[in-house]
C-alpha positions as CSV (number, residue, x, y, z in Angstrom):
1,X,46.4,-74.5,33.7
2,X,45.4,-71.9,31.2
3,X,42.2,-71.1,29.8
4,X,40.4,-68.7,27.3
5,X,40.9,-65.0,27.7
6,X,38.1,-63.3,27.4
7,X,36.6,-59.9,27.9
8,X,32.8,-59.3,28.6
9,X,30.2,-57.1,28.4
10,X,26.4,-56.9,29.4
11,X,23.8,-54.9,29.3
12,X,20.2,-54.4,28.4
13,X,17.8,-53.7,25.3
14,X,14.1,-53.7,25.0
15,X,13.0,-55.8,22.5
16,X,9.3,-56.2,21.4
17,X,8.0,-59.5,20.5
18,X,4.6,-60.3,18.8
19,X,3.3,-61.0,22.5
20,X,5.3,-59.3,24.9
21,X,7.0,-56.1,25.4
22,X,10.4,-57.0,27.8
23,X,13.7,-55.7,28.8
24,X,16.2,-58.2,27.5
25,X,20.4,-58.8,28.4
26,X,22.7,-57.6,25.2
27,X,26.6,-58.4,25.7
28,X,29.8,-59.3,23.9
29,X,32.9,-60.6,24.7
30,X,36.4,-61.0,23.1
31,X,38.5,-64.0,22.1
32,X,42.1,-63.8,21.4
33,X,42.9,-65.8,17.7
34,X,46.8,-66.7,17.8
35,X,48.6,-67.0,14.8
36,X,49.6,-70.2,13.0
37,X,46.9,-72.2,15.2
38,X,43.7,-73.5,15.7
39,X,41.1,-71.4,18.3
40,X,38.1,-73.8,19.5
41,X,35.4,-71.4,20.2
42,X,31.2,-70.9,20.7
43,X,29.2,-68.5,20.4
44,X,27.3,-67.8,23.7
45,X,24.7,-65.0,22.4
46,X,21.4,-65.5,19.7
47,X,20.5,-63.0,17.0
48,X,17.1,-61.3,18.4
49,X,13.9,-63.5,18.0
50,X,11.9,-63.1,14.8
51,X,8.7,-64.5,17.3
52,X,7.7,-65.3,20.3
53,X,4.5,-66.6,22.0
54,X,3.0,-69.2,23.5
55,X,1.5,-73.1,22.6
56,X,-2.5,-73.0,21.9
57,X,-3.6,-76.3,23.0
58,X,-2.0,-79.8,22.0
59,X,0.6,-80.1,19.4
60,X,-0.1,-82.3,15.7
61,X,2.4,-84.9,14.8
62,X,3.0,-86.8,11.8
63,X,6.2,-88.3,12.4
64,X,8.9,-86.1,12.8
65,X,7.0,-82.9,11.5
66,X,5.3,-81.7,14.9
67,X,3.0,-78.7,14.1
68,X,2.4,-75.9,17.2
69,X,-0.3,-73.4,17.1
70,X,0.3,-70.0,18.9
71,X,-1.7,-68.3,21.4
72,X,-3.8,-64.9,19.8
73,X,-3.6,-66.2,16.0
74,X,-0.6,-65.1,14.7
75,X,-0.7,-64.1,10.9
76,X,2.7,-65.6,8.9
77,X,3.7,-65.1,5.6
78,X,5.3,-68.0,3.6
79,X,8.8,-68.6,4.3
80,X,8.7,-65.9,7.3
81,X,10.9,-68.5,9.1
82,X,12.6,-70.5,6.6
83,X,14.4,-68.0,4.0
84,X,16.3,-67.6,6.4
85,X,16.6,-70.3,8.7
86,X,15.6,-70.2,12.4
87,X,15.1,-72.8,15.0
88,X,12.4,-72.7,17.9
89,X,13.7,-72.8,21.7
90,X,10.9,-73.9,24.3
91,X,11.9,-71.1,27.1
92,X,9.3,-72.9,29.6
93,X,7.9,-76.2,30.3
94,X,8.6,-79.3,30.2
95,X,10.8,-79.0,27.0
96,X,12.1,-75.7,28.5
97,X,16.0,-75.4,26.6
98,X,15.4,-77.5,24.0
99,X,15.6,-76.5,20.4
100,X,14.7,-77.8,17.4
101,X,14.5,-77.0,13.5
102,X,12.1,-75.0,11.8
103,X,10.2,-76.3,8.6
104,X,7.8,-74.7,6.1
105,X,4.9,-73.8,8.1
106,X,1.4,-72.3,7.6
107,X,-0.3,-69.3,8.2
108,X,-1.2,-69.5,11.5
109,X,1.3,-72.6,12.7
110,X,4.9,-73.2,13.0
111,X,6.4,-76.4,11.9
112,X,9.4,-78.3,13.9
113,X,11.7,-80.9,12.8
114,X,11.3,-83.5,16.1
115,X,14.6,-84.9,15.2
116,X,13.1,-88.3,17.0
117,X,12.7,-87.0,19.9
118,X,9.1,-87.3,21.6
119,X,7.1,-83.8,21.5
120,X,3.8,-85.1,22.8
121,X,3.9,-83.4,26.4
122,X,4.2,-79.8,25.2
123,X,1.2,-78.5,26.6
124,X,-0.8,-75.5,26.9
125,X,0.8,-72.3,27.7
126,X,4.1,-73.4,27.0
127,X,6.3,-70.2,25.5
128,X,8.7,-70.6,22.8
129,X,10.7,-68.6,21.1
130,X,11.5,-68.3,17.2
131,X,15.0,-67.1,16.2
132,X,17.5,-66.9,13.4
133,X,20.6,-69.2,12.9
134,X,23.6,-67.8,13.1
135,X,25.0,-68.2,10.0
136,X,29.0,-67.7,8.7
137,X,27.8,-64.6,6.7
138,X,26.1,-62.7,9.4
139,X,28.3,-64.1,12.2
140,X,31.3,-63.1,10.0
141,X,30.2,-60.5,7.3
142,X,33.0,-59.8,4.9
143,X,32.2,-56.1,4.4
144,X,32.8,-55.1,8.3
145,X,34.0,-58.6,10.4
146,X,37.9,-58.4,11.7
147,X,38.3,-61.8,12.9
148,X,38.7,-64.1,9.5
149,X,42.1,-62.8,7.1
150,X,39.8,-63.1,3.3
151,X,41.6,-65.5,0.7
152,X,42.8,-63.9,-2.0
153,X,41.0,-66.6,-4.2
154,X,39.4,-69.5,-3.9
155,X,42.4,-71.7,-4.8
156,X,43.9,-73.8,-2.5
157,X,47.0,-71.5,-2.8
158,X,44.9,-68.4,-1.8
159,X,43.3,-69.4,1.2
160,X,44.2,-67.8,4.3
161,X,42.0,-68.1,7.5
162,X,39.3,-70.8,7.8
163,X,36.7,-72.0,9.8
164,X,36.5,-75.5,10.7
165,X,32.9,-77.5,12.1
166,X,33.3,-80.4,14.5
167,X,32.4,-84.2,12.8
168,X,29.0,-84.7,14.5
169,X,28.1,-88.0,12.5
170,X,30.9,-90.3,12.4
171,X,31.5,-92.5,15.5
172,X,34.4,-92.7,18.0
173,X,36.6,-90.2,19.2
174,X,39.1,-87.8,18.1
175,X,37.1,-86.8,15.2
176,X,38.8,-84.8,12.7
177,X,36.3,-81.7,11.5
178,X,34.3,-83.0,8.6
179,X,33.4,-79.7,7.2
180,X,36.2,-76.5,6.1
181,X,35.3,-72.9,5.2
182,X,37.0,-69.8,3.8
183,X,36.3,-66.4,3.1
184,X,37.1,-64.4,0.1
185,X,35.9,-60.9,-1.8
186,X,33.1,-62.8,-3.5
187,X,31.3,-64.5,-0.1
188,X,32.0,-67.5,1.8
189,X,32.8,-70.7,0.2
190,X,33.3,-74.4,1.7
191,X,36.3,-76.4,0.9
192,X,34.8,-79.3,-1.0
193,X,34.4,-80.7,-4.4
194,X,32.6,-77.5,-6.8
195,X,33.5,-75.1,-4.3
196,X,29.8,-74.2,-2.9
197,X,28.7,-70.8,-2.1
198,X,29.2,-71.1,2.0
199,X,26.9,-67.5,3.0
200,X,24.2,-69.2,4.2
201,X,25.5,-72.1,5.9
202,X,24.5,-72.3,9.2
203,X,26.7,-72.2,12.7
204,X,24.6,-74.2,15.1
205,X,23.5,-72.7,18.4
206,X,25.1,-74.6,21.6
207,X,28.0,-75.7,19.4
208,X,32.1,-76.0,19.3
209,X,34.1,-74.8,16.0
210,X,37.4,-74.3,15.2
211,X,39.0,-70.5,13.9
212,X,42.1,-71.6,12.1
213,X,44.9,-68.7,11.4
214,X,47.5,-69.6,8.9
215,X,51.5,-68.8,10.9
216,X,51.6,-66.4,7.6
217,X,49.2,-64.3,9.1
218,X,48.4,-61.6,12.3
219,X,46.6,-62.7,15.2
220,X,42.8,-61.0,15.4
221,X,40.3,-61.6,17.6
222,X,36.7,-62.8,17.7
223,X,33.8,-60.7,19.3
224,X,30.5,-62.3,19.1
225,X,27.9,-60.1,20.9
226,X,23.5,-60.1,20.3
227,X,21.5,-61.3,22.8
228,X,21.9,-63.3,25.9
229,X,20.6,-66.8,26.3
230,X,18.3,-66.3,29.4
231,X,16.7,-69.7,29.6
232,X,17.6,-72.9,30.2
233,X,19.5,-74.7,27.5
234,X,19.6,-78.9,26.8
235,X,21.9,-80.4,24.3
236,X,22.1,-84.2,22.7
237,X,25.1,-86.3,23.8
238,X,25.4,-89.0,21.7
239,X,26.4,-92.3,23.6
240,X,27.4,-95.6,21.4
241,X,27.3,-99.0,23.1
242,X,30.4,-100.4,20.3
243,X,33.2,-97.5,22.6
244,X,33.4,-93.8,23.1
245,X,32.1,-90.7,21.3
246,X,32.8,-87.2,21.2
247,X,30.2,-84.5,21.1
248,X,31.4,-81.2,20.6
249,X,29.7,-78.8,22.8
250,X,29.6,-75.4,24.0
251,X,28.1,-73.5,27.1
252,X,26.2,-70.4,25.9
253,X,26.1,-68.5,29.1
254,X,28.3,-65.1,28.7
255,X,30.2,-65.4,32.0
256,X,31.8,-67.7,33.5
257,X,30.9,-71.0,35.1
258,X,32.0,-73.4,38.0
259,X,32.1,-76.8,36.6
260,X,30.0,-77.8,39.8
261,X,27.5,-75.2,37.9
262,X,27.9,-76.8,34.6
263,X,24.6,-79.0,35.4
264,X,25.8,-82.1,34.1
265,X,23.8,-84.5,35.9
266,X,24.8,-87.9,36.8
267,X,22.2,-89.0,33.7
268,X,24.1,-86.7,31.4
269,X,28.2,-87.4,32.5
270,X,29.3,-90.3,34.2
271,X,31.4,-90.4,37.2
272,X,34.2,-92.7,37.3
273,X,34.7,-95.2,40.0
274,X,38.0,-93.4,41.4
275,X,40.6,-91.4,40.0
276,X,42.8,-94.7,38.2
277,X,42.4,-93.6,34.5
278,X,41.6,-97.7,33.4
279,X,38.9,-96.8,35.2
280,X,37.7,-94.0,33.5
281,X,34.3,-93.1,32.6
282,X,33.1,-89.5,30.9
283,X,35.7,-86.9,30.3
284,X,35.2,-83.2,29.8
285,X,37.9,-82.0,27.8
286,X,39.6,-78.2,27.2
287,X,41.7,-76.8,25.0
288,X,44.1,-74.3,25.8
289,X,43.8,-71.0,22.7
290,X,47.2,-69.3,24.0
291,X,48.9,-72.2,22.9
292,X,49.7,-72.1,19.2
293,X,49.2,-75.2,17.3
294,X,47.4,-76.7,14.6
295,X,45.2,-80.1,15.4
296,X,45.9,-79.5,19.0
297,X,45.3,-81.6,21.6
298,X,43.1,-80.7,24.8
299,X,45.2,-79.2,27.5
300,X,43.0,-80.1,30.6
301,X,40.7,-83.1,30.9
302,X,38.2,-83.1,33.9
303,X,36.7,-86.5,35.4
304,X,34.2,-86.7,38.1
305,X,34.3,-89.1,41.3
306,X,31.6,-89.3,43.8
307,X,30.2,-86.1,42.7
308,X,33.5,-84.4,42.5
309,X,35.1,-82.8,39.4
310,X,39.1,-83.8,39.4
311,X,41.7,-82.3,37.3
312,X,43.6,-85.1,35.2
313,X,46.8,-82.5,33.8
314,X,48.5,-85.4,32.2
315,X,51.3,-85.4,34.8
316,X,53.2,-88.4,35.3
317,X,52.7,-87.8,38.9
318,X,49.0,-86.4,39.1
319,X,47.4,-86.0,42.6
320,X,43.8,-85.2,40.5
321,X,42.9,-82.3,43.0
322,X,39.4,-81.3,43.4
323,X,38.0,-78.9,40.7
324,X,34.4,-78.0,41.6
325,X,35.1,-74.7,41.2
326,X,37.0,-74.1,37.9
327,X,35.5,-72.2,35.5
328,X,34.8,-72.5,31.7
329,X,34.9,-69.4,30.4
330,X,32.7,-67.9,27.9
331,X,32.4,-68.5,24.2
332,X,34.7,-71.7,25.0
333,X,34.5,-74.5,22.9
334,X,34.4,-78.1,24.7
335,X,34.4,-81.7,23.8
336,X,32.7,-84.1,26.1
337,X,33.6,-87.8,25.7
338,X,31.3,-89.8,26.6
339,X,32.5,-93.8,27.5
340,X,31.0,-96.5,25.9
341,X,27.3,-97.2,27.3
342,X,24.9,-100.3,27.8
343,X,23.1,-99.2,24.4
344,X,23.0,-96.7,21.7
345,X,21.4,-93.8,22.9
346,X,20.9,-89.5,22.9
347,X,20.9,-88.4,26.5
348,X,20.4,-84.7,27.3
349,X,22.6,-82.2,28.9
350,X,20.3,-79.7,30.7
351,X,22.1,-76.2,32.1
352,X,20.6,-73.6,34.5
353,X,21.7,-70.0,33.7
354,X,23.5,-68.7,36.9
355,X,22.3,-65.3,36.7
356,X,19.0,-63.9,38.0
């Protein structure tokens, strides 16, 4: 089995936040982009935090808007968080990992997009940071990034190297992406009817994507670098009771980890009964980058039995050997497939960073 080559790099940075002064992990690490084929990668680092502090007493909520006040009376200025977009990430308590959208917000408050999920139990105390999105202009800026070949217009004709999002609103599996960029001399620009102006769009934290290298052109490669994700992290799964769904995921640690470390729960990824593939329950699926191919197909699925990850290679005669400790690499992109459940739901992958 092969898997992502990639070359990393940590070390530290002070940062100073509105409420704390702290020494923080900086690191990068490189991806190898083939020619003529598709690359399925993440991005396991966050631009530096615009904010960061702490919950003053209970939250407000008025359906999905749920308003939190910070400790020591912050002063904001009007769209200090939403020019440019940012999400909050709850770093501890009992929503420690997850992260959620920010909307306009007052002077002294910040603003969060629930996305239905219930917010009531924040509670006093708990910290939170504020950070920027990614977006395909500063994750890829045209004047100094390496990794994207620029088209040479925006025609169809002149497009070179694109980036590709995962379908996360269509049911079933084996998605097709849903959303196509492109790069030229004028900005980034999305592949859809009037062409829109693409800088701004954003490249969701926690999330799979697809780096796609016309055979015309060289191989590059991509180094993502900024800070490291020191928390806890949770991402939705979306489960439908009607069959399977994909959800395209990523892990955002910067090093390695064991799939035994993965912290997939049995509440987050089924185990199957035994190893017979009728019956099957969640998959964790891989994609091999040093293979060349367009629309690939995952190289490696992983199944778990009785707590044990097992390696399904596709071999006619597979013996499924144990594969606790295999490792996902960093900025590896991932597809979990989870089998149909009882009911149409969002469960909650939570991961544990395995460095102190």
């Amino acid at each position: 089995m092969k898997l992502l080559p990639a070359i990393l790099v940590l070390g530290w940075a002070i940062c100073s936040h509105a409420t704390d002064v702290s020494s923080r992990i900086v690191g990068y690490n490189v991806v190898d982009c083939p020619a003529g084929s598709d690359t399925i990668v993440s991005v396991p680092f966050h631009l530096p935090a615009s904010f960061a502090g702490a919950v003053e007493g209970a939250p407000s909520v008025e359906g999905s808007e749920v308003t939190i006040t910070p400790k020591a009376s912050p002063v904001f200025s009007v769209g200090d968080f939403t020019t440019e977009a940012h999400y909050v990430q709850f770093v501890e308590g009992a929503r420690a990992g997850w992260v959620f959208e920010v909307l306009p917000h007052g002077p002294s408050s910040i603003t969060i997009d629930s996305a239905g999920e219930d917010l009531t139990n924040l509670a006093d105390g708990d910290r939170f940071e504020v950070i920027p999105h990614w977006t395909l202009a500063t994750l890829f800026p045209k004047e100094t990034q390496t990794t994207i070949h620029e088209s040479s217009s925006k025609l169809s004709t002149g497009r070179k190297s694109r980036i590709l999002f995962f379908d996360e609103t269509t049911d079933g599996v084996s998605l097709a992406p849903d959303r196509v960029f492109f790069l030229t001399a004028d900005g980034w620009f999305q592949s859809a009817a009037g062409l829109p102006a693409a800088d701004d769009v954003v490249v969701p934290p926690g999330k799979a994507f697809v780096i796609r290298h016309p055979a015309t052109e060289a191989a590059t490669k991509f180094v993502p670098h900024q800070m490291v994700v020191e928390s806890s992290w949770s991402a939705p799964l979306k489960v439908r009771a009607a069959g399977g769904q994909d959800n395209a995921i990523a892990l955002v640690r910067p090093i390695p980890v064991k799939l035994s470390e993965l912290g997939l729960d049995p509440a987050a990824f089924v185990d199957s009964a035994d190893n017979d593939a009728n019956n099957r329950a969640d998959e964790l699926l891989v994609y091999d980058n040093l293979e060349a191919a367009i629309n690939k197909a995952p190289s490696t699925i992983y199944f778990r039995v009785g707590g044990e990850w097992r390696l399904d290679d596709g071999d006619a005669g597979a013996t499924y050997p144990v594969a606790d400790d295999h490792e996902i690499l960093p900025s590896t992109g991932l597809v979990l497939r989870k089998a149909a459940g009882s009911s149409d739901e969002t469960l909650r992958w939570l991961n544990t960073p395995t460095y102190p």
